[in-house]
ROLUMTOR-60334 format. One record per residue (C-alpha): residue number from 1; residue in one letter; x, y, z. Coordinates in nm, 3 decimals, padded with zeros to 5 digits, m for minus. Layout:
REM residues N
REC  num  residuo        u        v        w
REC  NUM        A        X        Y        Z
...
REM end
This chain:
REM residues 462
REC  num  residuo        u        v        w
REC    1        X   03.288   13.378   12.548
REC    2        X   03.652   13.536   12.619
REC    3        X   03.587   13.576   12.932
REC    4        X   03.464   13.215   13.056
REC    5        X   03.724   13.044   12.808
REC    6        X   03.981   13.291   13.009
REC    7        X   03.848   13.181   13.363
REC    8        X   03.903   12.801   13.222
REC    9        X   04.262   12.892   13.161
REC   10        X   04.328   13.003   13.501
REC   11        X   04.148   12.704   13.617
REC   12        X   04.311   12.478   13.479
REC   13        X   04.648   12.671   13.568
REC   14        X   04.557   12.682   13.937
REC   15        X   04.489   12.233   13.911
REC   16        X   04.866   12.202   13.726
REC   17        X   05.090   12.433   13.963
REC   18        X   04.966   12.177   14.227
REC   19        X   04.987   11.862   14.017
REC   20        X   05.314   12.008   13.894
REC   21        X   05.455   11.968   14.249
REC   22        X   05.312   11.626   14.314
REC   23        X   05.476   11.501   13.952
REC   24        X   05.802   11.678   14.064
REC   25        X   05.806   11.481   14.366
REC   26        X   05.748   11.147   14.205
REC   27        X   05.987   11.235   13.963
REC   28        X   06.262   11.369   14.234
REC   29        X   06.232   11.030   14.417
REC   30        X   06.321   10.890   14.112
REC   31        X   06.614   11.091   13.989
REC   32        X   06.769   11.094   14.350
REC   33        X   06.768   10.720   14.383
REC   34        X   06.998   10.712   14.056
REC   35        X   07.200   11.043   14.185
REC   36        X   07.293   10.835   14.503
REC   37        X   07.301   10.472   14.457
REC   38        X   07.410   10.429   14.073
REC   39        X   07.770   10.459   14.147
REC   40        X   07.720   10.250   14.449
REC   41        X   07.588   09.996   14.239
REC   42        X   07.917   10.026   14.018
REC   43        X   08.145   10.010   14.288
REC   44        X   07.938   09.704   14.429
REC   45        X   07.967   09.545   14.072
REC   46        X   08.359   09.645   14.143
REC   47        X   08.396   09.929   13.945
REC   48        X   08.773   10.100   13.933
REC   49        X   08.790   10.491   13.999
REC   50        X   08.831   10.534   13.603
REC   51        X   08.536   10.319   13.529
REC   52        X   08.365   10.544   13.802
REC   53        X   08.482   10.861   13.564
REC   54        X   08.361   10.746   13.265
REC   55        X   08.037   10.648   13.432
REC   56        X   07.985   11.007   13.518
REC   57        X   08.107   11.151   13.214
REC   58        X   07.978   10.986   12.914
REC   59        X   07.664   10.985   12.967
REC   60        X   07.735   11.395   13.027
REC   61        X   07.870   11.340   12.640
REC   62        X   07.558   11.207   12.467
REC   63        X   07.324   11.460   12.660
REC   64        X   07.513   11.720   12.533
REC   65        X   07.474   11.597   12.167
REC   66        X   07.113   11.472   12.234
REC   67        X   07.028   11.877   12.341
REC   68        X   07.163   12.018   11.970
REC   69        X   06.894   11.760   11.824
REC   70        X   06.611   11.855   12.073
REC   71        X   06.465   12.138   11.910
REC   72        X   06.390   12.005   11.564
REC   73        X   06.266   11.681   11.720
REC   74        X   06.028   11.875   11.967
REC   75        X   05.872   12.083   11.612
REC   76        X   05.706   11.717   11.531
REC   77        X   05.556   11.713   11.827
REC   78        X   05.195   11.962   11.825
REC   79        X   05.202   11.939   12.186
REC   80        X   05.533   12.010   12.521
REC   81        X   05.329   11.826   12.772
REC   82        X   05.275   11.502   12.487
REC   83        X   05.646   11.508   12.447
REC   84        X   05.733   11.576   12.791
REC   85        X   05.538   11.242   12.892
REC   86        X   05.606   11.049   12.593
REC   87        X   06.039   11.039   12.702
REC   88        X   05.920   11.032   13.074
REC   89        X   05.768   10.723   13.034
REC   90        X   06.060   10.598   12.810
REC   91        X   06.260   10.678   13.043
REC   92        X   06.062   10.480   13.309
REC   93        X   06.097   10.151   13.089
REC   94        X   06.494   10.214   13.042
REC   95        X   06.538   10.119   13.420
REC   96        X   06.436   09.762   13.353
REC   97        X   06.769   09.639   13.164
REC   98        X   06.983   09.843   13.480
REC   99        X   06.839   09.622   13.688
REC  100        X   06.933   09.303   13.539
REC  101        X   07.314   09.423   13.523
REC  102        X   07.365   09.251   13.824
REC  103        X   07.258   08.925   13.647
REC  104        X   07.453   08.900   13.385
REC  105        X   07.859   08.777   13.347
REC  106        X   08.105   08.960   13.561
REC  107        X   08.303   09.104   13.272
REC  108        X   07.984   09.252   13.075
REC  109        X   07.857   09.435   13.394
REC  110        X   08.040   09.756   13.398
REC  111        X   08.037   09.814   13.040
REC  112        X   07.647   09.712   13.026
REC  113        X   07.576   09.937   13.317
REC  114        X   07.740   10.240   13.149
REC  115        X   07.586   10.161   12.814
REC  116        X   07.212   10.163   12.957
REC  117        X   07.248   10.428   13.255
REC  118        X   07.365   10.643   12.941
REC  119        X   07.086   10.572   12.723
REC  120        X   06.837   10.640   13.094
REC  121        X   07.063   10.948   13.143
REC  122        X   07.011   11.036   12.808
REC  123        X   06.599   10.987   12.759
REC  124        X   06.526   11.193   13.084
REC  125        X   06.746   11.500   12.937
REC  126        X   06.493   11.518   12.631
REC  127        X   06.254   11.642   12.906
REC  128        X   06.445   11.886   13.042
REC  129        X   06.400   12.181   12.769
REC  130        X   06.010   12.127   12.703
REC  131        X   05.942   12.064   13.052
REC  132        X   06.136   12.369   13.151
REC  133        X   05.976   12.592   12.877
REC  134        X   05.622   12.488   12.934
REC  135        X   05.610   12.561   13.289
REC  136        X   05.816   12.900   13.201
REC  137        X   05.484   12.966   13.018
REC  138        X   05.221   12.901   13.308
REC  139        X   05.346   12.971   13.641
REC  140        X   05.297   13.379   13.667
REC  141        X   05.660   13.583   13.631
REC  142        X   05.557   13.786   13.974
REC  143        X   05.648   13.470   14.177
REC  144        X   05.805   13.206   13.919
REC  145        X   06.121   13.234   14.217
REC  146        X   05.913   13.175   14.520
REC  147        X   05.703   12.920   14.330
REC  148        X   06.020   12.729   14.196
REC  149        X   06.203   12.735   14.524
REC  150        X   05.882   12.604   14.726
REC  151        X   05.825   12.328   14.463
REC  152        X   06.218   12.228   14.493
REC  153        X   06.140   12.234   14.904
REC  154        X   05.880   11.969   14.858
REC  155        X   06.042   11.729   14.627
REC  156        X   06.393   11.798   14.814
REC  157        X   06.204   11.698   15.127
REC  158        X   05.976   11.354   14.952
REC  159        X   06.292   11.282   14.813
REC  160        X   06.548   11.315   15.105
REC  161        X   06.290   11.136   15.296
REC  162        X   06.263   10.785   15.071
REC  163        X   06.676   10.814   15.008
REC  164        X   06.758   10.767   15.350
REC  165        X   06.459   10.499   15.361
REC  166        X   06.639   10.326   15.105
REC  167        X   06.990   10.364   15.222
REC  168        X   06.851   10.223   15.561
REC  169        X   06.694   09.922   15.359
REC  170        X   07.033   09.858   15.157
REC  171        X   07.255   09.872   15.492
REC  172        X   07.028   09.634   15.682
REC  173        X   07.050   09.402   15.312
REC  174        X   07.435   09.356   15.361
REC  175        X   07.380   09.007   15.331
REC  176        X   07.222   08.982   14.993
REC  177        X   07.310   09.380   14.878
REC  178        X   07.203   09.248   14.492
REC  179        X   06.860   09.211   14.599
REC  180        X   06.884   09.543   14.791
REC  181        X   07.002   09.761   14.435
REC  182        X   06.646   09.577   14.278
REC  183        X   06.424   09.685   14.509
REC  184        X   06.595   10.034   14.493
REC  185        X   06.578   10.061   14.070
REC  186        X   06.226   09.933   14.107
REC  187        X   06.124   10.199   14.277
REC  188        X   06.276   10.441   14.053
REC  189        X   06.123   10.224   13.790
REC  190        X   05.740   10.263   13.920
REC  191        X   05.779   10.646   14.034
REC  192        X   05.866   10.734   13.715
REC  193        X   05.614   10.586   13.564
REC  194        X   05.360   10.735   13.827
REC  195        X   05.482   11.079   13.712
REC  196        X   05.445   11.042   13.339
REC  197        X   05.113   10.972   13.415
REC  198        X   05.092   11.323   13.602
REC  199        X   05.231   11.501   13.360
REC  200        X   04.954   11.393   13.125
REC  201        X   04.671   11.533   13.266
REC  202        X   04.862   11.873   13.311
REC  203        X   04.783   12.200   13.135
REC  204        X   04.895   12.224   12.805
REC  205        X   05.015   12.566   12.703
REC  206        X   04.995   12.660   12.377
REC  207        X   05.328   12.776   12.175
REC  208        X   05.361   12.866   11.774
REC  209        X   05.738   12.910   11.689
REC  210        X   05.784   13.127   11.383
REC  211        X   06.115   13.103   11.154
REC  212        X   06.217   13.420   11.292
REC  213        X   06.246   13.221   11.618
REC  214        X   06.473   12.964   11.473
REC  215        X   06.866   12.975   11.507
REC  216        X   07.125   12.708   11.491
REC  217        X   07.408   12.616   11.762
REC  218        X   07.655   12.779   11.565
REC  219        X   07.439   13.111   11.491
REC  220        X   07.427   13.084   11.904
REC  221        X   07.780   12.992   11.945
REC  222        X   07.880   13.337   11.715
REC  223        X   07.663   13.526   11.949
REC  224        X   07.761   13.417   12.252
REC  225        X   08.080   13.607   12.257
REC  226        X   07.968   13.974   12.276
REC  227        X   07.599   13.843   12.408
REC  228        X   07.547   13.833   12.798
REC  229        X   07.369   13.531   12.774
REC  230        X   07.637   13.360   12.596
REC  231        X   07.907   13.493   12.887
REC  232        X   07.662   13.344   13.118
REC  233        X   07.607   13.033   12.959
REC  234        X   08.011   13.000   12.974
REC  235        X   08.005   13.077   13.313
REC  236        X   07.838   12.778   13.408
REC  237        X   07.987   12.518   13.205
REC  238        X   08.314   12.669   13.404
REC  239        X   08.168   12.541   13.706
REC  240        X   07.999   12.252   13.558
REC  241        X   08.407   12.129   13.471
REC  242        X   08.533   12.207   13.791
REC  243        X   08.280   12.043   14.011
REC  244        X   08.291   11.755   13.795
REC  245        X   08.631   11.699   13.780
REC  246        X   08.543   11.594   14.183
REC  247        X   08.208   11.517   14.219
REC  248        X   08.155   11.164   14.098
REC  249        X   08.475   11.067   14.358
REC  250        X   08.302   11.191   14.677
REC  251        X   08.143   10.849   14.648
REC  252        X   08.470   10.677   14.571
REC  253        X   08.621   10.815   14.905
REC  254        X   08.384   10.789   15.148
REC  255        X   08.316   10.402   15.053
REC  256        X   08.594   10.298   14.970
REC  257        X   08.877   10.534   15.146
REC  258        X   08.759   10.633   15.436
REC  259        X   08.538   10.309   15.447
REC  260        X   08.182   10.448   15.573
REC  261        X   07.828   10.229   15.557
REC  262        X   07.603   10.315   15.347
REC  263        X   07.345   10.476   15.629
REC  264        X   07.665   10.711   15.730
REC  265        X   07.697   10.767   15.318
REC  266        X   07.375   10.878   15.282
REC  267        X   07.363   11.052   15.569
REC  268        X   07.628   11.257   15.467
REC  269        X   07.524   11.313   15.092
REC  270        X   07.223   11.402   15.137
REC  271        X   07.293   11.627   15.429
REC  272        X   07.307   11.901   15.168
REC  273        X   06.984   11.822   15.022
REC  274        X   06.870   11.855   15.396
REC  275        X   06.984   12.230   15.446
REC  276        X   06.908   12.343   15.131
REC  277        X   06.531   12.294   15.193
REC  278        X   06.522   12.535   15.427
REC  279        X   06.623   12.849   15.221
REC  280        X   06.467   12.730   14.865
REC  281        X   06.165   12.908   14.921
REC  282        X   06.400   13.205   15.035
REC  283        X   06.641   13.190   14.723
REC  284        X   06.359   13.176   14.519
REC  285        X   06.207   13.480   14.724
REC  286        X   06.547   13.643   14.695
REC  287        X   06.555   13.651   14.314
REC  288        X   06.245   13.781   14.215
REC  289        X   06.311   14.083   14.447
REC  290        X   06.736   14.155   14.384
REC  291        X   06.785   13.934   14.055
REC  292        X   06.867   13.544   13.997
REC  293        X   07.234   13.686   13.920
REC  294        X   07.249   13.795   14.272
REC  295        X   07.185   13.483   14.416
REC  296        X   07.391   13.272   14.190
REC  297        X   07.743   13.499   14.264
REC  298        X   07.632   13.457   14.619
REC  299        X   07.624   13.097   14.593
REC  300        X   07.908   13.011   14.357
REC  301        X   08.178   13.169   14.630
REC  302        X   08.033   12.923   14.902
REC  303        X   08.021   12.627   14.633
REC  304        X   08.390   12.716   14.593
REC  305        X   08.552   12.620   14.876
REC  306        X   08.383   12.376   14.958
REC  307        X   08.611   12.053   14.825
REC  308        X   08.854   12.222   15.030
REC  309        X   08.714   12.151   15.337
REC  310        X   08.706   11.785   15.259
REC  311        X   09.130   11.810   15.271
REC  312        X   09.121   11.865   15.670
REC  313        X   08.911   11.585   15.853
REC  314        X   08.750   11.267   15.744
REC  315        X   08.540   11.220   16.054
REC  316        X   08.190   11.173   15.985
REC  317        X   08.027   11.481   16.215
REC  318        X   08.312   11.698   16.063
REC  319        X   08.166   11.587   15.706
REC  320        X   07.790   11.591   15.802
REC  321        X   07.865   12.003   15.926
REC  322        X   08.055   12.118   15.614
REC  323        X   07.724   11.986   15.409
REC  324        X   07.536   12.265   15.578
REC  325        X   07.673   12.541   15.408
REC  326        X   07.692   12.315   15.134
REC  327        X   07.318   12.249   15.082
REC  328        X   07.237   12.648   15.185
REC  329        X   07.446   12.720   14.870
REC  330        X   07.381   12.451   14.596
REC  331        X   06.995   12.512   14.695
REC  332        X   07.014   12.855   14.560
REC  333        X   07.305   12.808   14.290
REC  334        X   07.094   12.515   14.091
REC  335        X   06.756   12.740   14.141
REC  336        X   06.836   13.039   14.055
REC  337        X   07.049   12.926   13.727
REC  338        X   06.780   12.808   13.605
REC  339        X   06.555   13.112   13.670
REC  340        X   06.765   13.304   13.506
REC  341        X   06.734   13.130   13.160
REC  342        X   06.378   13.231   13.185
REC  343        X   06.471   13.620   13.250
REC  344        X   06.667   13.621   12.952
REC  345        X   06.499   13.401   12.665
REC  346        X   06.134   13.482   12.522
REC  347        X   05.887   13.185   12.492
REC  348        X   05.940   13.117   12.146
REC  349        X   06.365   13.063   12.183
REC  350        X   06.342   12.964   12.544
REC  351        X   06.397   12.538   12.452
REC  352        X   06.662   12.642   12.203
REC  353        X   06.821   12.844   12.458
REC  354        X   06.783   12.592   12.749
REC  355        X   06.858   12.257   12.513
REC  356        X   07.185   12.494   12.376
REC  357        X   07.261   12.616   12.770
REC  358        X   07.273   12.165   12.861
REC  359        X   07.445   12.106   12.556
REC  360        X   07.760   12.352   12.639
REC  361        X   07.726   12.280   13.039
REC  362        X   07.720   11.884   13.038
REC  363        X   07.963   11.841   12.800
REC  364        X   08.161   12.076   12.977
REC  365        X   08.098   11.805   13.266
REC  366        X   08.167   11.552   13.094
REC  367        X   08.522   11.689   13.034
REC  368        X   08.573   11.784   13.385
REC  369        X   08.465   11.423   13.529
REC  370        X   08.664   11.223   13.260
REC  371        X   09.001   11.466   13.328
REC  372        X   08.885   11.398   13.698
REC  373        X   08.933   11.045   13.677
REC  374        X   09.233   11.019   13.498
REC  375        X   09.434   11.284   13.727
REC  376        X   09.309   11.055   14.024
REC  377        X   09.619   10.817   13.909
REC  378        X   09.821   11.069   13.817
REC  379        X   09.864   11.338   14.076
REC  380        X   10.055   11.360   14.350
REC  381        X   09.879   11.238   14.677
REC  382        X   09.753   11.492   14.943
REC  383        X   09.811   11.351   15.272
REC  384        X   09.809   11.014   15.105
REC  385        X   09.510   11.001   14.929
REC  386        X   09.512   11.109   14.548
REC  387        X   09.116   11.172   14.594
REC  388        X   09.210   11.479   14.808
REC  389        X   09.442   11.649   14.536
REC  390        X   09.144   11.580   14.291
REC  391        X   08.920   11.804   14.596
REC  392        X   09.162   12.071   14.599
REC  393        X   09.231   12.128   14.215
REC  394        X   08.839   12.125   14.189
REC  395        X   08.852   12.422   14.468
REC  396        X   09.126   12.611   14.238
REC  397        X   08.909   12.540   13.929
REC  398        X   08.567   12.727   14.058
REC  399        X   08.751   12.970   14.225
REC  400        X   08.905   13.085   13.865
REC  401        X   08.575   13.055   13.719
REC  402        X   08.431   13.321   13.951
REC  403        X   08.721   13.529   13.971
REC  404        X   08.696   13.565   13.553
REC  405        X   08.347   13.593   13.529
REC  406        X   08.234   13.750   13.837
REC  407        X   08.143   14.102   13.677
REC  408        X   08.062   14.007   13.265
REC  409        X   07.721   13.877   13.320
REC  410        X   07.459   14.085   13.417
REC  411        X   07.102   14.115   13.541
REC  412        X   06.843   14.089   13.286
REC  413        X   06.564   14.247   13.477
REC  414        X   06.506   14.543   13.699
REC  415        X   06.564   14.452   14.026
REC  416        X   06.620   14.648   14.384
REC  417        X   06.983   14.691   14.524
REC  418        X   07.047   14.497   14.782
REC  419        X   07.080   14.675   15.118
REC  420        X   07.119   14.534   15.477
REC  421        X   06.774   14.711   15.555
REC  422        X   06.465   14.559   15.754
REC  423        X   06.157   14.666   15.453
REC  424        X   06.409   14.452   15.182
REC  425        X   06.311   14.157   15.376
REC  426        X   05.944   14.176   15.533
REC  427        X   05.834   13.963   15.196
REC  428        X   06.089   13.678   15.246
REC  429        X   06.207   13.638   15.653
REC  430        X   05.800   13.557   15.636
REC  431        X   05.819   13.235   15.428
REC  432        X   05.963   13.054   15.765
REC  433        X   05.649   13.121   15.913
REC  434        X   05.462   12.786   15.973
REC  435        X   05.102   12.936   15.938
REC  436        X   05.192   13.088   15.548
REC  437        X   05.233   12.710   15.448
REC  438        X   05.406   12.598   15.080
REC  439        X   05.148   12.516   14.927
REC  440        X   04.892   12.791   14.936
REC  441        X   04.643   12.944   14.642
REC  442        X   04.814   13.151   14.424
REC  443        X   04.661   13.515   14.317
REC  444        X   04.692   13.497   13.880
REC  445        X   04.456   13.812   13.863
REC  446        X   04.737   13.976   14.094
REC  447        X   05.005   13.887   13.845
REC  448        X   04.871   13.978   13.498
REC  449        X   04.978   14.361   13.452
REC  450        X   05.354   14.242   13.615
REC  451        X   05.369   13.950   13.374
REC  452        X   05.216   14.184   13.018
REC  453        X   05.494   14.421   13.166
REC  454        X   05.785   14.160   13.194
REC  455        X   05.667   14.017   12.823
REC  456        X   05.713   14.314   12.731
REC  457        X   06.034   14.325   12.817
REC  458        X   06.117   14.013   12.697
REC  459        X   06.108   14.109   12.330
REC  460        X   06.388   14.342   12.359
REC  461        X   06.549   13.988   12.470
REC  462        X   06.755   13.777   12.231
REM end
């Protein structure tokens, strides 16, 4: 009886890591039309640069409270998947009023726009943790990198390709650009709702968190000190505050500085979504064999400098090439973060630690966006353009996050040291080969004694 109720279990495993990717790519369509046409839409509805900042950064704000009250509302819930799909679909239905915000009176549009893309904002982050966790739970820890970082290709890739389909439709709508922003939130509106749907008929793993399990923000705030997850969870909400204090103002510029289309706009911001494709699956790769931590130091020196090159040329192909090392290095940076949580938190604390880890890091961008906006009037202009000091102090800013926390985190798991030798890379130069595919059967019988080893691990864990 074991054994056939085991052989269900993989079964039903194998039919969600493939659903799994088809939900994520519904679900990337829809969060990509928000990441690159909501502030757009605010600067259509004639947003100022500060209304811009607060746009980016409040909403950061209320997810980080909404995390600390995550975990006790998730213990009502029997089931990760229910709850998962139950705030998807919320979320879905909280599109509806964004779209009428170009309807209503002139003066009400900004502040209504901020107001309801913070409670959509707000709804999808209740996802995040129990999503995160579940999957965490089913995809096997011998290739939870590779698997991740092919799954990221293919919504990267669904999603890059109905962006620029959309920023092609809202250039060639110039003449009624209102009607162009519905169509776009529609979509976002119906994709979302197509993936709640997906995520119901997914596996459901089972999870029983015991008291022993429980701790509170400040119990984890205590810790974090002396703990290397803490130093790591302080580590990124460094860089969350420097790249915000620039990144909602990349928009600003290039539509309103340096006057581009939208087609050349989205061309160029999603450029890095382009290049980073290519090397998820290899990231992904990358950490399993020589640690997410690897990766993520790798990354975070590229993802340093790059506001700096934005201080030199304004040309368009100059902007389009800098997003190539750009995209090679977010791709792995936002991966591999995540990844890491995983190494380091057992099931039963992995949403506390992962609704805890959102809390710190977006309201750590929230501060950097909101301090972003108002330097924008107050600093001294680079080359005549405020925008560009805001670039370079955002350079500075990572660059001192590295620098101080470059050797206090550690690896979590046993890994290989890296070496420049041909056998560290006949598993991962491999992936670019058309004929091994990303999407192929996955081996769970090959995985069991590597993941009973790395659970055992984990309970040394905090």
């Amino acid at each position: 009886m074991a054994t056939i109720d085991n052989k269900i279990q993989k079964s039903e495993i194998r039919k969600t890591l493939k659903i799994s990717i088809y939900e994520g790519s519904f679900s990337g369509i829809s969060t990509s039309i928000f990441e690159y046409f909501i502030r757009p839409l605010a600067l259509f509805l004639n947003a100022s640069v500060f209304q811009i900042g607060v746009l980016s950064s409040i909403p950061q704000l209320f997810i980080s409270l909404a995390q600390l009250w995550l975990p006790e509302t998730l213990k009502r819930f029997k089931s990760r998947k229910n709850f998962v799909a139950l705030f998807a679909l919320i979320q879905a239905f909280m599109v509806v009023p964004i779209i009428g915000v170009p309807f209503v009176p002139e003066k009400m549009q900004i502040p209504m726009l901020i107001t309801f893309f913070c409670l959509y904002t707000v709804i999808g982050s209740m996802t995040s943790p129990a999503w995160a966790s579940l999957m965490s739970d089913i995809v096997p820890r011998c290739f939870m990198g590779l698997y991740f970082g092919k799954r990221d290709s293919i919504i990267g890739i669904s999603s890059l390709a109905f962006t620029l389909l959309m920023g092609f439709l809202l250039q060639r709508s110039l003449h009624s650009l209102i009607w162009g922003f519905v169509m776009i939130f529609s979509f976002a509106c119906v994709f979302r709702i197509v993936s709640s749907s997906l995520l119901v008929i997914q596996y459901d793993a089972p999870l029983q968190v015991k008291a022993e399990h429980h701790f509170s923000f400040f119990q984890f705030l205590k810790r974090a000190k002396s703990g290397n997850f803490g130093k790591y969870v302080f580590f990124v909400s460094g860089m969350s505050f420097a790249v915000f204090f620039s990144a909602p103002y990349f928009t600003v510029y290039m539509l309103e500085r340096i006057h581009f289309g939208y087609i050349q706009f989205i061309i160029v911001s999603t450029s890095s979504l382009l290049f980073g494709l290519l090397l998820k699956p290899v990231w992904g790769s990358i950490g399993d064999k020589f640690g997410n931590l690897f990766v993520i130091r790798m990354c975070s020196i590229v993802i340093s400098i790059i506001p700096a090159a934005w201080l030199f040329s304004n040309n368009f192909y100059y902007l389009f090439i800098i997003q190539i090392p750009s995209g090679f290095a977010w791709s792995g940076f936002n991966l591999c973060t995540t990844n890491f949580i995983y190494d380091s938190a057992i099931p039963e604390k992995r949403v506390r630690c992962i609704s805890y880890f959102n809390a710190i890091t977006t309201f750590s961008a929230c501060i950097g966006a909101f301090l972003g906006g108002w330097a924008a009037y107050h600093v001294p202009a680079l080359w005549g353009e405020r925008l560009l000091s805001i670039f370079a102090i955002s350079a500075v800013l990572r660059i001192i996050t590295i620098m101080f926390f470059y050797n206090r985190v550690k690896e979590v798991k046993r890994v290989k040291p890296f070496k420049f030798e041909k056998g560290y890379f006949k598993d991962i130069i491999p992936l670019f080969r058309p004929n091994r595919g990303y999407i192929r059967p996955v081996s769970l019988e090959r995985c069991e004694d590597t993941t009973k080893t790395c659970r055992t691990a984990d309970t040394e864990k905090r």
